[in-house]
ROPA-179558 format. One line per 8 residues: number of its first residue (from 1); their letters; for each residue x, y, z of C-alpha. Coordinates in steps of 0.25 Angstrom, whole numbers, plus 5000, padded with zeros to 4 digits. Layout:
<pts>
NUM) a) X/Y/Z | ... $
</pts>
This chain:
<pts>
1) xxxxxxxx) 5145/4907/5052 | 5148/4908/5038 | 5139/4900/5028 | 5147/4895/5015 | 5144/4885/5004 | 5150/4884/4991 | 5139/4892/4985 | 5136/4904/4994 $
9) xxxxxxxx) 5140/4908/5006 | 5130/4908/5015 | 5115/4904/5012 | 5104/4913/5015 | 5089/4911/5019 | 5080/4925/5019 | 5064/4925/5025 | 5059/4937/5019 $
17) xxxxxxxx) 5044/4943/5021 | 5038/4941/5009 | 5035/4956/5004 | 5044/4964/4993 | 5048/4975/5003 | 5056/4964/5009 | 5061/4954/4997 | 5065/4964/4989 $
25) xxxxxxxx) 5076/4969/5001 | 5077/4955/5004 | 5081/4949/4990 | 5091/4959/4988 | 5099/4957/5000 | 5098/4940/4997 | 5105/4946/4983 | 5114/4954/4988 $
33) xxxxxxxx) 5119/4941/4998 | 5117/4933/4988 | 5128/4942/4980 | 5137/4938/4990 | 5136/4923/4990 | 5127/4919/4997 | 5113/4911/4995 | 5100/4917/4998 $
41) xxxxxxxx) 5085/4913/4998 | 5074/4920/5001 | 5065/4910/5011 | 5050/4913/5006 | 5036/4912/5002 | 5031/4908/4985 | 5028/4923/4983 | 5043/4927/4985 $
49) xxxxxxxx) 5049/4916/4977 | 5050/4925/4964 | 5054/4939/4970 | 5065/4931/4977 | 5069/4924/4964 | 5069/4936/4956 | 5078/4942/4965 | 5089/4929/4963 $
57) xxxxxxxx) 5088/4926/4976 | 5083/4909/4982 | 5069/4907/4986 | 5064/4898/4996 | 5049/4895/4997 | 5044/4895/5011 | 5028/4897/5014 | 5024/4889/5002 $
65) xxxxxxxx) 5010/4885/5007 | 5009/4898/5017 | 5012/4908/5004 | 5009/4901/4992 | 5009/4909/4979 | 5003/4923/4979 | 4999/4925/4993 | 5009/4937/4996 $
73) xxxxxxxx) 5002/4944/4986 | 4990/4941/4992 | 4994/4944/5006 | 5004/4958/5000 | 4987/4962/4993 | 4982/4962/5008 | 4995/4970/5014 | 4993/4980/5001 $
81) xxxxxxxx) 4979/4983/5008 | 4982/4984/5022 | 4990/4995/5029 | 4993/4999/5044 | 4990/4989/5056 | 4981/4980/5045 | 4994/4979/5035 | 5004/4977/5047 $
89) xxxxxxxx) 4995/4965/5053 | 4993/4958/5042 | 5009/4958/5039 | 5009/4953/5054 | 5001/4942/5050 | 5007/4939/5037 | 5021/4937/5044 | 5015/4928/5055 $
97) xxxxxxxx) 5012/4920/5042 | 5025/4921/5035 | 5032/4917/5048 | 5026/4906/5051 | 5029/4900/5038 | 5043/4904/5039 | 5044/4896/5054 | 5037/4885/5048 $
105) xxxxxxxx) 5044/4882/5034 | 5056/4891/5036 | 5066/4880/5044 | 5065/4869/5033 | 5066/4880/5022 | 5079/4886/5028 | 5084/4873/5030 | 5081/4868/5016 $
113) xxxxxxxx) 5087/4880/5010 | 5101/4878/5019 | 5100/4893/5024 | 5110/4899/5033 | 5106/4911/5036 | 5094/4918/5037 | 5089/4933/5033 | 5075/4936/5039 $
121) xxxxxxxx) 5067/4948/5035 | 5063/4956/5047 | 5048/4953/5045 | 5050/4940/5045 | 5053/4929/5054 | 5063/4918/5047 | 5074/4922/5058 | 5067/4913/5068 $
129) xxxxxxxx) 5068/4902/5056 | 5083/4903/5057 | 5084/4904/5074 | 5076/4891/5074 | 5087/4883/5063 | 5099/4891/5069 | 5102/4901/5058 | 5106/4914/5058 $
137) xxxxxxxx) 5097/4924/5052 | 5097/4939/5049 | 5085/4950/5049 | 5084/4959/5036 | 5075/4970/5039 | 5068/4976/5028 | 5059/4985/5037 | 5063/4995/5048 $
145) xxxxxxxx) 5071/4985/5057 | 5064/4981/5071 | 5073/4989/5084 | 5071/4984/5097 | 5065/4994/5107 | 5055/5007/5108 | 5063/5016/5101 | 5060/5012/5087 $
153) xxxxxxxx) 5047/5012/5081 | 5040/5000/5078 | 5041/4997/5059 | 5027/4998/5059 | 5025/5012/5066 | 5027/5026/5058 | 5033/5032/5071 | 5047/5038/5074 $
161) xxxxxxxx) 5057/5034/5081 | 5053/5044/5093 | 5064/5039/5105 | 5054/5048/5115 | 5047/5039/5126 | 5034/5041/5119 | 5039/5036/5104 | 5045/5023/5112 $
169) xxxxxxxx) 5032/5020/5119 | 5024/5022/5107 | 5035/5013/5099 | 5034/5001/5111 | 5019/5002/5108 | 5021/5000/5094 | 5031/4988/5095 | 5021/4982/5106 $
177) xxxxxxxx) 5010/4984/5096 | 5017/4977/5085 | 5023/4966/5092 | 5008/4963/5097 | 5004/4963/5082 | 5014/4955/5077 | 5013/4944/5090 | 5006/4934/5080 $
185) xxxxxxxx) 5020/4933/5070 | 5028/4930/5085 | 5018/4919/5088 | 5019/4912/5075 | 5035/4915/5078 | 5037/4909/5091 | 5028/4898/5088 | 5037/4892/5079 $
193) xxxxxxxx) 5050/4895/5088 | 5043/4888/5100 | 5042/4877/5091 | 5057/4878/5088 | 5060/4880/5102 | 5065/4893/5099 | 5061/4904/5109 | 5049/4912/5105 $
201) xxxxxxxx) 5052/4929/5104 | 5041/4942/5104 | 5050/4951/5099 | 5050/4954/5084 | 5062/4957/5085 | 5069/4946/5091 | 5065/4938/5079 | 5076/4947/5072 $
209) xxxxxxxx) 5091/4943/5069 | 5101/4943/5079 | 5113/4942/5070 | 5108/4954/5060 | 5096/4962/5055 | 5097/4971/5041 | 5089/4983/5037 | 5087/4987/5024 $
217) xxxxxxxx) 5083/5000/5029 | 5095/5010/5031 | 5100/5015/5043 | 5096/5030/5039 | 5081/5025/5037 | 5080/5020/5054 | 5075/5028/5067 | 5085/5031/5073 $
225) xxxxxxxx) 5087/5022/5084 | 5095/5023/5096 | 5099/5008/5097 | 5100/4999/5084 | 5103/4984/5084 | 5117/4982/5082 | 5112/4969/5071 | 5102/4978/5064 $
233) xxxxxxxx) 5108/4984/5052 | 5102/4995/5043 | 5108/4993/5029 | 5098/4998/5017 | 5089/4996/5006 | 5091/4982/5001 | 5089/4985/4985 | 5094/4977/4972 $
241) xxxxxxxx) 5090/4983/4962 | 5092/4972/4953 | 5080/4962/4960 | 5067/4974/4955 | 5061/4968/4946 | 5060/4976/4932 | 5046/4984/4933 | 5043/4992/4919 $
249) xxxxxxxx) 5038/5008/4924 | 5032/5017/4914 | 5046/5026/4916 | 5039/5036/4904 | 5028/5041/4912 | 5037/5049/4922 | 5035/5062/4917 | 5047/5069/4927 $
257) xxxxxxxx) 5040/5075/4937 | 5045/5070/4953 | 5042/5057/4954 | 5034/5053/4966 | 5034/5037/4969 | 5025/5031/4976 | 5024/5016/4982 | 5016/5007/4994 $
265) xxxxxxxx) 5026/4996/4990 | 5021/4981/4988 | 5014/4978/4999 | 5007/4988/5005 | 5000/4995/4992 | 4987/4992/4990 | 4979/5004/4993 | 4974/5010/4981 $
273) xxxxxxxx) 4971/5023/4991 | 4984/5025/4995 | 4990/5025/4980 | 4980/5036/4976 | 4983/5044/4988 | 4997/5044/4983 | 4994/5048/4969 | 4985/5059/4974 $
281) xxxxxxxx) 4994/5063/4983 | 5005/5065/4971 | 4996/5072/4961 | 4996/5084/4967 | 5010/5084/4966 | 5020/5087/4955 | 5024/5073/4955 | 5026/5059/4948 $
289) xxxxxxxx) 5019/5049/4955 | 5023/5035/4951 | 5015/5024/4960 | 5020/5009/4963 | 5008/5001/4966 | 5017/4989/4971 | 5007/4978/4965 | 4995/4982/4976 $
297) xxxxxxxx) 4987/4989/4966 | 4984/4990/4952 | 4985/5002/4946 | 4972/5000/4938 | 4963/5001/4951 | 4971/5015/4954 | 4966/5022/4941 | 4971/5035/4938 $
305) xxxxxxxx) 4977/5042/4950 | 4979/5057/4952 | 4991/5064/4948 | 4992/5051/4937 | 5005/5043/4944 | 5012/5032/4937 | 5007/5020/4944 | 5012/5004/4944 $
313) xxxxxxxx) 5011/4993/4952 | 5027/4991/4951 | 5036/5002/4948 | 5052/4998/4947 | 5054/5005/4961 | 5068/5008/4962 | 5069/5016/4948 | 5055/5022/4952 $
321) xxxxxxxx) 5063/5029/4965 | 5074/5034/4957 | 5066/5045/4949 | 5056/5048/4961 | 5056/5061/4968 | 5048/5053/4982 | 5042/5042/4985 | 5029/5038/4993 $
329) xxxxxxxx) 5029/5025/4999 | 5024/5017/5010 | 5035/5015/5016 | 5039/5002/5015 | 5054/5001/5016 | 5059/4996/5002 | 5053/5007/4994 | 5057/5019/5008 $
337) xxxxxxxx) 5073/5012/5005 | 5071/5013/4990 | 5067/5029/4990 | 5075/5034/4998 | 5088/5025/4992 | 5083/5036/4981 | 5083/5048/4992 | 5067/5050/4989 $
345) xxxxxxxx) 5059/5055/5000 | 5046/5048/5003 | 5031/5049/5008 | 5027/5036/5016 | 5015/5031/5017 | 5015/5017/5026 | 5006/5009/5026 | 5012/4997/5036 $
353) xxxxxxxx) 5020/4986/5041 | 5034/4994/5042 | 5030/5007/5033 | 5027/5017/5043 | 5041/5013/5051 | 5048/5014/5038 | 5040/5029/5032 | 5044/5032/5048 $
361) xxxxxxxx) 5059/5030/5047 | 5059/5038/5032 | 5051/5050/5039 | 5063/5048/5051 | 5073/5050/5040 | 5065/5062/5033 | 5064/5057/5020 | 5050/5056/5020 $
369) xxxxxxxx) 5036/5058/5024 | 5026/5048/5029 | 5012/5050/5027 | 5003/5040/5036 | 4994/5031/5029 | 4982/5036/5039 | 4984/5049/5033 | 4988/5048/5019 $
377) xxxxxxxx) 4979/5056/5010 | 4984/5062/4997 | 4987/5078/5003 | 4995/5071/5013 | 5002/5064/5003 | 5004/5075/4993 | 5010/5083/5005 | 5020/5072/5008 $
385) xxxxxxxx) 5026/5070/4994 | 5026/5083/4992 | 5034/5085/5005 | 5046/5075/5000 | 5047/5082/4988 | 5048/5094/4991 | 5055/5094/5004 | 5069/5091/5002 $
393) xxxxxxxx) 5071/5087/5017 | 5066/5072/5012 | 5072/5070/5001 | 5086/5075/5009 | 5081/5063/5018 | 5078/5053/5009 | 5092/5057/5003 | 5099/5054/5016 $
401) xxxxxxxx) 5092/5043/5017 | 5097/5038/5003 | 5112/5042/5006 | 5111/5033/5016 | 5105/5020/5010 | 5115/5022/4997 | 5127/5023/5007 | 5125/5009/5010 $
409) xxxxxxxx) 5121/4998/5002 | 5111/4990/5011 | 5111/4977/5004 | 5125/4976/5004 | 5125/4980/5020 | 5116/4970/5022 | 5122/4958/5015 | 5136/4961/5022 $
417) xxxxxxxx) 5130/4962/5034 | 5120/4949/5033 | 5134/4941/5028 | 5142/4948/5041 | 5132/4941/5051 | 5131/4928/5046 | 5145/4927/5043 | 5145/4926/5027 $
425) xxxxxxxx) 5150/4936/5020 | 5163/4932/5010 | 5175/4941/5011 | 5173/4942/4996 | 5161/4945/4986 | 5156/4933/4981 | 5159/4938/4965 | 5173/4940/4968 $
433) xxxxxxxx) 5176/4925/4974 | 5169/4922/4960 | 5177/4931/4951 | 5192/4927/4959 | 5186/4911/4958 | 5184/4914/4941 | 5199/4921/4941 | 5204/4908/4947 $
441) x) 5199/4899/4936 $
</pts>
């Protein structure tokens, strides 16, 4: 079903949960389509408009009066204080809002927009919006993907991927126990697809793509699983380098020493206690410790901190990793695929949501250790970076794990693949029909 006008070659429509752990990934794969011809816009709330713009990528408002100027920030404050089963209801509830929005305004805005083609992020549920007006549409997963059956563990469990009977029962319980949380999000869901007499579903995972789901996460970085689903398809990090904005860092005050970098991303990182316990943990080590608040916390109310780190509320993230020795994180999985594209081994400290699956899978692969929030203290700490520097076993890891993600280059996977199932992809780059049409005038 190939989609082709005179200016692109296919046009398409992209709901993407509102958070920068997954418009970053998911501006840079609009790019890299858009690189090849096609036309793509980004379906979303006010709050979005200027990342996505920024990024040279269409915007279409959606949510107007449910998300009207300034309340992500306000809901991203309350995240940034939650953590565990308090962080992980409240996201519950916050995409029970988001999809109700999405069923109710989304028709008439992919309609209005002329869409062809839908990409849905995982978390969200625009896929139904393109069932009920007959549109194909693909998941992009920018969290561990979702497996059917027991012998996974559920994203939101820090277990192993045990194949015993006893790690099977304890992961049915799990994805009984989150299927039960989440219940709220499948009512607002099926609500809408009786009212479009469409058939309702209880299974989060049948609200996926049939025709093709992307992972940014390498193959390498996955449990490994008995049985994969033939249409899931692991690429890796979705990176351009070229949409970070440009963030001044005091580069003078790196005095040599290893350089320990240390980050609860942009969500999750309002707790003062934790960002203390990191820097006491690393001053009683021979170790540069450079501390990325991620906007959750201003630097003032910190004061002096122990071992005297070099602390921001932005650091340039990307040239950061390239002079570090390790990394301590909360696991989300932008900054995990960032470090380790740099082979730097880390210490995970998650907090929710996907983070404990994600500092699971990197403690699978040996390239890190994870330290348990319910147990995080600054010895414990201390003793984990200190492990992962000195230890070369996770820095080996890490390496592998970076050979892997440089052997392929996971945006360009992911586009070829996303233009192989709908049908659209040109035998020829789009700049070479450009440059042959100029040599024939």
């Amino acid at each position: 079903m190939p989609f082709h006008s005179e200016e692109f070659l296919a046009r398409i429509g992209a709901f993407c949960f509102p958070g920068a752990g997954h418009l970053n990934p998911m501006t840079a794969l609009a790019r890299r389509l858009q690189e090849r011809g096609h036309s793509v816009v980004i379906l979303g709330i006010a709050d979005c408009e200027a990342r996505v713009k920024a990024a040279g990528v269409e915007f279409c408002l959606i949510g107007e009066s449910d998300y009207p100027p300034g309340t992500l920030a306000k809901l991203d404050q309350r995240l940034g204080e939650l953590n565990g089963l308090k962080a992980f209801r409240f996201t519950i509830d916050r995409i029970k809002n988001t999809a109700r929005m999405v069923l109710r305004d989304g028709p008439e805005v992919v309609r209005q927009a002329k869409i062809d083609a839908i990409l849905v992020d995982e978390v969200d549920f625009g896929g139904n919006v393109a069932e009920y007006l007959g549109l194909p549409f693909i998941t992009v997963t920018f969290i561990p993907p979702m497996i059917k059956g027991d012998r996974y563990p559920p994203f939101y469990f820090g277990w192993g991927a045990g194949q015993d009977w006893g790690s099977r029962l304890r992961n049915r319980v799990g994805i009984e126990a989150l299927t039960r949380v989440a219940a709220p999000i499948f009512k607002v869901v099926n609500d809408q697809r009786r009212v479009w007499g469409i058939a309702p579903i209880h299974s989060a995972r049948k609200f996926l793509s049939k025709l093709l789901r992307v992972a940014q996460m390498p193959r390498i970085l996955e449990f490994d699983y008995p049985v994969v689903p033939p249409i899931l398809h692991y690429t890796g990090p979705f990176v351009d380098k070229r949409l970070r904005p440009t963030i001044d860092f005091p580069w003078e005050k790196l005095d040599g020493r290893p350089l320990v970098y240390a980050s609860l991303g942009t969500l999750q990182n309002g707790s003062e206690r934790i960002f203390r316990t990191i820097a006491g943990a690393c001053a009683g080590l021979d170790v540069q410790l450079v501390i990325s608040l991620g906007g959750g916390v201003d630097p003032d109310r910190l004061g002096n901190l122990p071992g005297n780190p070099v602390v921001m509320r932005f650091v340039p993230q990307l040239e950061i990793l390239k002079r570090a020795s390790a990394v301590i994180t909360h696991a989300g999985m932008n900054t995990v695929l960032e470090s380790l594209s740099e082979g730097l081994p880390l210490v995970c400290i998650p907090l929710a949501n996907d983070q404990p699956g994600v500092a699971a899978r990197v403690a699978a692969r040996g390239a890190g250790v994870v330290v348990p929030l319910r147990k995080l203290n600054a010895e414990r700490l201390r003793t984990a970076v200190r492990a992962v520097l000195d230890d070369g076993k996770y820095r080996r890891a890490a390496g592998a794990v970076q050979d892997a993600i440089q052997a392929v280059d996971g945006l360009e996977m992911a586009a070829d693949l996303i233009e192989d199932a709908l049908n659209i992809r040109l035998s020829v780059k789009p700049e070479l029909v450009l440059s042959a049409g100029q040599e024939a005038r």
